[in-house]
BALUM-225408 format. One record per residue: x, y, z of N, C-alpha, C in turn. Coordinates in Angstrom, 3 decimals, always signed. Layout:
# residues N
npx/npy/npz/capx/capy/capz/cpx/cpy/cpz
X/Y/Z/X/Y/Z/X/Y/Z;
...
END
This chain:
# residues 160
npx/npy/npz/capx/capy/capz/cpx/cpy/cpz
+35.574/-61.955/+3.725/+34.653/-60.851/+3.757/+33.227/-61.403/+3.648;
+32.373/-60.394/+4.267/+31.243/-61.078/+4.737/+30.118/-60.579/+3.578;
+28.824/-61.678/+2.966/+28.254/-60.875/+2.204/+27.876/-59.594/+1.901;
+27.585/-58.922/+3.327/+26.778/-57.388/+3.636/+28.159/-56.653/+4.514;
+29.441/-56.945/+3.663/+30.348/-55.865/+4.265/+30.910/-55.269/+2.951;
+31.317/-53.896/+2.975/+31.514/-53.136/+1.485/+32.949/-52.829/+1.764;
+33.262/-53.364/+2.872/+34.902/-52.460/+3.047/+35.588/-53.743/+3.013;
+37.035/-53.090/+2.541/+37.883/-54.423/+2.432/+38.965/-54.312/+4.164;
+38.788/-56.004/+4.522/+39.178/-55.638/+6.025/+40.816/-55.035/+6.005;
+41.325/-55.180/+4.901/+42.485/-55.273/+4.845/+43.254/-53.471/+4.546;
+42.280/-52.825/+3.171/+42.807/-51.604/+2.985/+41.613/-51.017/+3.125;
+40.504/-51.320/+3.613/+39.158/-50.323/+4.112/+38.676/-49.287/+2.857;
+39.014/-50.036/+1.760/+38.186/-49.506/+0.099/+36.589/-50.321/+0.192;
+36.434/-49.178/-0.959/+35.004/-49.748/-0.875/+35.102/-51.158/-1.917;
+34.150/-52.201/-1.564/+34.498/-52.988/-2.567/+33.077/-53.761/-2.700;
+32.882/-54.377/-3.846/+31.197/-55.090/-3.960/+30.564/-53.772/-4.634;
+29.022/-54.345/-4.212/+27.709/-53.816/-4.261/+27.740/-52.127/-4.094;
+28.407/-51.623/-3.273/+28.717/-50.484/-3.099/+29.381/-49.239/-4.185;
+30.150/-49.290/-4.651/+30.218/-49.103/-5.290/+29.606/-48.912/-6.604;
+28.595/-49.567/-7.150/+27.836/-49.705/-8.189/+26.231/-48.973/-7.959;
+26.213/-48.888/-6.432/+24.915/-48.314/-6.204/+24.684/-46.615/-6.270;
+26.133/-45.982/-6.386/+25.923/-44.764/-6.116/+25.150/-44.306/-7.092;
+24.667/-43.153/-6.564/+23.330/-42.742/-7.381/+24.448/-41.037/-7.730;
+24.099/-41.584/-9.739/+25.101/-39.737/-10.049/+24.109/-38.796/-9.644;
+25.138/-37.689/-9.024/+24.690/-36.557/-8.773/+24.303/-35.614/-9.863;
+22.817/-35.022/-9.323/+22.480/-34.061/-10.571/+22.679/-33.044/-10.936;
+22.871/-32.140/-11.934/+23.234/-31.156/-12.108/+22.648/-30.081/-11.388;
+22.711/-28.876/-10.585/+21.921/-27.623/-10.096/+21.403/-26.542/-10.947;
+20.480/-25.784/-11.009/+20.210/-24.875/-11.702/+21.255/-23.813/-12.536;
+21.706/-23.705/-10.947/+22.845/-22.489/-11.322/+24.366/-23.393/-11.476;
+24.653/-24.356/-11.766/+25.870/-25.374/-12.835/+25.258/-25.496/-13.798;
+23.890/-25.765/-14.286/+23.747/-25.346/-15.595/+23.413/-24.153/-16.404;
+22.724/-23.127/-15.697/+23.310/-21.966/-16.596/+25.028/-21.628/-16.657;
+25.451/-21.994/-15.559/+27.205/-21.500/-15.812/+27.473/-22.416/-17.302;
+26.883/-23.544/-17.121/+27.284/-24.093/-18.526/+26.563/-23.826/-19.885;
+26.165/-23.079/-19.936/+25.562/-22.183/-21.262/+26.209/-21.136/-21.402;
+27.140/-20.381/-20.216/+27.150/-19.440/-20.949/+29.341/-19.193/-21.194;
+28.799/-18.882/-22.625/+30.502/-18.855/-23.256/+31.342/-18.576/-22.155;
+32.456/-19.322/-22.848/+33.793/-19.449/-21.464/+34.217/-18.126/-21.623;
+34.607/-17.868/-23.392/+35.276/-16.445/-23.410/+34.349/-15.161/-22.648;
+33.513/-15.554/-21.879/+33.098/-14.396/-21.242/+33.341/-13.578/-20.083;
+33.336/-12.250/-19.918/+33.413/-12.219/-18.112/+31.899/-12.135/-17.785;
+31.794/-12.914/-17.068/+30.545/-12.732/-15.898/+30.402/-11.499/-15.341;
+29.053/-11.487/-15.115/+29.052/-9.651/-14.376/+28.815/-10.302/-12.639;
+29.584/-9.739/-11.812/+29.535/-9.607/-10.443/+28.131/-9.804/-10.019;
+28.195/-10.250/-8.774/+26.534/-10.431/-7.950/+26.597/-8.755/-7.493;
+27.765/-8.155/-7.388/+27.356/-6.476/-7.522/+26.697/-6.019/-7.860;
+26.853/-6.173/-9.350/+26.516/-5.680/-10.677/+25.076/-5.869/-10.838;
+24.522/-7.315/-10.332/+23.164/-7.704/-10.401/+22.565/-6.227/-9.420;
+23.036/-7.055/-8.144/+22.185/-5.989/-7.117/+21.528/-4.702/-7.765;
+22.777/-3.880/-7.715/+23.068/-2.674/-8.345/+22.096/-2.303/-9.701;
+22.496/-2.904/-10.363/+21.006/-2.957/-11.781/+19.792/-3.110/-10.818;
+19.577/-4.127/-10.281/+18.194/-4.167/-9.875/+17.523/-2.825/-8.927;
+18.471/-2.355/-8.166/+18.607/-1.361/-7.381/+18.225/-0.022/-8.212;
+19.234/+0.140/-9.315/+18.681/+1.209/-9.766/+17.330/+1.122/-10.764;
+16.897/+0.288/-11.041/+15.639/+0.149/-11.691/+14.107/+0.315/-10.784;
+14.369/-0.203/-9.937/+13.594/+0.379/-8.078/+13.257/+1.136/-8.287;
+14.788/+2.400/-8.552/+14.435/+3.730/-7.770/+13.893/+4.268/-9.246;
+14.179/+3.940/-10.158/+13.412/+4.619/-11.617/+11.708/+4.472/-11.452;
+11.824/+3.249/-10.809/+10.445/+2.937/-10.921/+9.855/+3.730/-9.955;
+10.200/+3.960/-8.724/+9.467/+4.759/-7.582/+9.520/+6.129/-7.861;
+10.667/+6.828/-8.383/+10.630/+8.031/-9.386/+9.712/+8.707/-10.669;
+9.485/+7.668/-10.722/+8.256/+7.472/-11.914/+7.116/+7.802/-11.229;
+6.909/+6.774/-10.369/+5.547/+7.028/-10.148/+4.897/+7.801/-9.062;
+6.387/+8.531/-8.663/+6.282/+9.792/-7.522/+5.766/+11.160/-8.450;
+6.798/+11.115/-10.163/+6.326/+11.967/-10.946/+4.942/+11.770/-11.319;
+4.220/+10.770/-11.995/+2.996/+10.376/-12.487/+2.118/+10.966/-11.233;
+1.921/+10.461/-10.164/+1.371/+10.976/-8.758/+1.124/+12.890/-8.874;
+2.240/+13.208/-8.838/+2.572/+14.584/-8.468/+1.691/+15.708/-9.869;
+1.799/+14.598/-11.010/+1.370/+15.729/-12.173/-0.453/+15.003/-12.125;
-0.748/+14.222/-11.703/-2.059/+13.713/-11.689/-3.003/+14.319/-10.728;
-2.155/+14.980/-9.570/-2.734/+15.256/-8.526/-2.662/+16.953/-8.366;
-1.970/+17.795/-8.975/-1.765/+18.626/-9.637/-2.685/+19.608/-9.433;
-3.069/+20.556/-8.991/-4.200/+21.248/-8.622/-5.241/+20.723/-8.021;
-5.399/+19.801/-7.250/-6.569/+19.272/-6.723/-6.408/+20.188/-5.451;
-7.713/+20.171/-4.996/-7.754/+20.712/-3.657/-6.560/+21.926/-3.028;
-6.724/+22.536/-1.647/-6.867/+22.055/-0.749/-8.390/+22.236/-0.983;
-9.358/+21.819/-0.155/-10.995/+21.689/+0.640/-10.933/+22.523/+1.594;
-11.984/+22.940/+1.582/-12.540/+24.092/+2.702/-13.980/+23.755/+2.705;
-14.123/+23.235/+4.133/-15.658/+22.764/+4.716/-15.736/+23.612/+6.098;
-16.912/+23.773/+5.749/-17.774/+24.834/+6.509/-19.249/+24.335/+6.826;
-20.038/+24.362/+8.056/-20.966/+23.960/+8.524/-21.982/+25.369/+7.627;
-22.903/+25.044/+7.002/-23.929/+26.505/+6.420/-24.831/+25.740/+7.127;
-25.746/+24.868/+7.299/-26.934/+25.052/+8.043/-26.724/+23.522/+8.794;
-27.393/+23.858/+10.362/-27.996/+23.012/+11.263/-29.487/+22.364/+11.447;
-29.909/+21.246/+11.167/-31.512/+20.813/+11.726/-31.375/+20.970/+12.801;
-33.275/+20.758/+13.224/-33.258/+20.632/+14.869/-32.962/+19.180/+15.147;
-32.804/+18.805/+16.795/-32.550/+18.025/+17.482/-33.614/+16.941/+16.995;
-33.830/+16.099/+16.355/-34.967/+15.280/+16.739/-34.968/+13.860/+17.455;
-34.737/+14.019/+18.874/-34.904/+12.883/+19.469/-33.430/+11.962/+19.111;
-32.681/+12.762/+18.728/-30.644/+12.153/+18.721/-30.603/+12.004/+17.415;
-31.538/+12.928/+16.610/-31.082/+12.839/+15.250/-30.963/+14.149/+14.658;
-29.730/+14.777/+13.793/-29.553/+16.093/+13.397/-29.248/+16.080/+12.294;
-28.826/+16.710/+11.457/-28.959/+16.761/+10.274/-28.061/+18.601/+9.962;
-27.038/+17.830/+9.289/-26.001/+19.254/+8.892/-25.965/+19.102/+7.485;
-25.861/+20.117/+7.363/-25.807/+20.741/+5.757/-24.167/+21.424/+5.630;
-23.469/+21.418/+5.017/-22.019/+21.604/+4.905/-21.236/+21.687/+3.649;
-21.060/+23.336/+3.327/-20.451/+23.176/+1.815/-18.908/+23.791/+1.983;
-18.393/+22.636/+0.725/-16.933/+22.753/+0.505/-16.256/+22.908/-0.269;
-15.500/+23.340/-0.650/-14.895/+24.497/-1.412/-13.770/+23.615/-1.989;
-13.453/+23.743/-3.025/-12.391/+23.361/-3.993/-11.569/+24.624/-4.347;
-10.432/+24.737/-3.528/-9.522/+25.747/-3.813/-8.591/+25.355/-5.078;
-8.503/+24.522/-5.315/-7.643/+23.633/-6.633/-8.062/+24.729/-8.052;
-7.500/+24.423/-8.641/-8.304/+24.291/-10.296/-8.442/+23.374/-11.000;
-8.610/+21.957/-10.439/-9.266/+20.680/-11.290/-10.140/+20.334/-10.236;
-11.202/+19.456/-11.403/-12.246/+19.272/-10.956/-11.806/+17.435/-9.673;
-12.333/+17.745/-8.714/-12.039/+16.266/-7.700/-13.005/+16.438/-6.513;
-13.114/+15.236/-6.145/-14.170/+15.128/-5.122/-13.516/+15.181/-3.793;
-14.533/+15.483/-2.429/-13.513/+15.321/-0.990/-14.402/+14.816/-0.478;
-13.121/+14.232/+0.726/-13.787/+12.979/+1.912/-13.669/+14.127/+2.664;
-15.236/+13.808/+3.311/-15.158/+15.264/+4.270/-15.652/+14.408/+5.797;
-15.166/+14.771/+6.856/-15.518/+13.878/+8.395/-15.960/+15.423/+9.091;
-17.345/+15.150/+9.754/-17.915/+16.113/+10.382/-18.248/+15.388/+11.695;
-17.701/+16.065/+12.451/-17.823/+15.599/+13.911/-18.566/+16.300/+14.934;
-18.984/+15.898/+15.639/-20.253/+16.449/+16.292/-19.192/+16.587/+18.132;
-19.381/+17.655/+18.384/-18.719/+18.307/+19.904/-19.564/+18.520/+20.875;
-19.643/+17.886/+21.794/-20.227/+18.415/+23.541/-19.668/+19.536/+23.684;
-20.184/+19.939/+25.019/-19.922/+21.377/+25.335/-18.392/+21.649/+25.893;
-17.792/+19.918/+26.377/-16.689/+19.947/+27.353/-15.643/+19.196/+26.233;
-16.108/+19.840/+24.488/-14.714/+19.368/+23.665/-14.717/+18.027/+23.476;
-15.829/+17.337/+23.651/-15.636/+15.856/+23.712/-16.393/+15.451/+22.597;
-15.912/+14.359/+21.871/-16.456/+14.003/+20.246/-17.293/+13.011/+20.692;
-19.087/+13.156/+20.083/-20.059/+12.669/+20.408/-20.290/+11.321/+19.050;
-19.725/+11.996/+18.195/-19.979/+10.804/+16.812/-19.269/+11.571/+15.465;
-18.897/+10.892/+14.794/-18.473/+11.486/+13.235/-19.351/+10.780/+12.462;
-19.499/+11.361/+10.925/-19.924/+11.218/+10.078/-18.713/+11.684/+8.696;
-18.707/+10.655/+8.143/-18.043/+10.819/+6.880/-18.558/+10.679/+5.215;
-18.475/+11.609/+4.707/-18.654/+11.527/+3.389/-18.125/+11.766/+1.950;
-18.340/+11.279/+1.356/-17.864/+11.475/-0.378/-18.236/+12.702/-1.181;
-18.343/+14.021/-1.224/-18.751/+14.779/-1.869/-19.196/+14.525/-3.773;
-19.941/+14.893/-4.233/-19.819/+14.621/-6.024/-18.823/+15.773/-6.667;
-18.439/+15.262/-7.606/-17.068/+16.220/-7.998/-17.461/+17.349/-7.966;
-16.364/+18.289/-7.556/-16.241/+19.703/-7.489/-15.405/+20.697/-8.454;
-15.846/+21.400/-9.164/-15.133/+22.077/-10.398/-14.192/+22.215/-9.424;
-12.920/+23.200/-9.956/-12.332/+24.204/-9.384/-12.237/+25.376/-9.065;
-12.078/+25.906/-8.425/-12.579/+26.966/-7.232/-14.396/+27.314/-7.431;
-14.583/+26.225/-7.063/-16.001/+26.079/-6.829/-16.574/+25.309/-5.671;
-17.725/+25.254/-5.270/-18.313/+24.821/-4.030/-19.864/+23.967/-4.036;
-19.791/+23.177/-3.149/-20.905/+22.004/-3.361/-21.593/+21.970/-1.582;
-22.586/+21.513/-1.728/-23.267/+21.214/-0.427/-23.624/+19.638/-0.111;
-23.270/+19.452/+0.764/-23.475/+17.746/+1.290/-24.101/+18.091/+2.677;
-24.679/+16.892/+2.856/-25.764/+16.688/+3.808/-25.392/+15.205/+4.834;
-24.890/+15.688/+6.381/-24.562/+14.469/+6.700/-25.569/+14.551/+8.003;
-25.680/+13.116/+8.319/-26.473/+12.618/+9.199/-26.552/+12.267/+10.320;
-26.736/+12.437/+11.965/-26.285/+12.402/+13.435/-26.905/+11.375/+13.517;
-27.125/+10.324/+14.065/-28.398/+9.955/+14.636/-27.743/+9.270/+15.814;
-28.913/+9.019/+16.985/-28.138/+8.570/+18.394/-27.881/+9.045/+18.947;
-27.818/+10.232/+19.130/-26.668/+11.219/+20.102/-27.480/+11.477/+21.341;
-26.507/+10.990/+22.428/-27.565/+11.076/+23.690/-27.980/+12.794/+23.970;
-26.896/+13.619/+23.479/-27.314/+14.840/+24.218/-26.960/+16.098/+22.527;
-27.507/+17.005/+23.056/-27.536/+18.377/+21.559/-25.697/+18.641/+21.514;
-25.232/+18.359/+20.121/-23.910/+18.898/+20.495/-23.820/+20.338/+20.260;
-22.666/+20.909/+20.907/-22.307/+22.098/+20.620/-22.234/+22.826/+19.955;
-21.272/+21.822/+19.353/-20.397/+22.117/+18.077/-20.257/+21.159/+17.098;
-19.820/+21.729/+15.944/-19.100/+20.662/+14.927/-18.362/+21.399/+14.301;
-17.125/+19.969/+13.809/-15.873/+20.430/+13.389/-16.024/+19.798/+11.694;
-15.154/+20.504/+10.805/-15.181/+19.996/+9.563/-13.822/+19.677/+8.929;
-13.771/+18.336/+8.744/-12.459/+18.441/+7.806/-12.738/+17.595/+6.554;
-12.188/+18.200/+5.210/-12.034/+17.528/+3.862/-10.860/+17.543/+3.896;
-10.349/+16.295/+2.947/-9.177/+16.266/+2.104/-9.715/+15.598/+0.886;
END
């Protein structure tokens, strides 16, 4: 047998250097928790995991569908209404627009006022933040055109 041969020619075992080099294998994460935990035990199923984790999800999204629902609780709906128009000045207009808190808690609305041609066609929006609004009470905001190649028609109002 030759220095750099590990097999024996005869029964093809390992023999020499080989043998002595193997490197022990290390333990895995999950072979060592199995070995912590008592033999007399039953293990709970990878079911069982799922399943727990699963229903803790839906507690949690339940939760915070309830928390949501009682937080939000009388807010709104909004009711926006155009009360006064500026003149045209050179593609700049100027609307005045108050909105209504039908709710009975006090919350603010995003209100988008859009400016209409004569042929239904949206010339520009403007969006704004109202300052809080009691409940069933009403506030005036002031939004701003500027640019508009031609006088619009119309304008549309929506809060939420």
């Amino acid at each position: 047998m030759e220095p750099d041969e590990y097999l024996c020619d005869q029964c093809r075992e390992e023999v020499g250097p080989a043998t002595d080099t193997l490197i022990p294998r290390t333990e895995s994460d999950q072979e060592a928790r199995r070995r912590r935990w008592p033999p007399s035990m039953v293990r709970p199923s990878p079911v069982q995991y799922h399943a727990t984790i699963m229903v803790t999800i839906f507690l949690v999204l339940a939760g915070l569908a309830l928390w949501a629902f009682i937080g939000h609780h009388g807010v709104g709906p909004f009711d926006g209404k155009v009360a006064r128009m500026g003149p045209d000045r050179g593609g700049t207009v100027t609307i005045v627009v108050e909105v209504t808190n039908q709710g009975s808690k006090e919350s603010r609305a995003t209100c988008s006022v859009t400016a209409v041609d004569s042929q239904d066609l949206d010339e520009g929006t403007v969006t704004t933040l109202t300052p809080p609004i009691p409940g069933h009470s009403s506030v005036t905001v002031t939004a701003v055109f500027r640019g508009l190649g031609t006088p619009p028609a119309d304008y549309r109002v929506r809060c939420s």
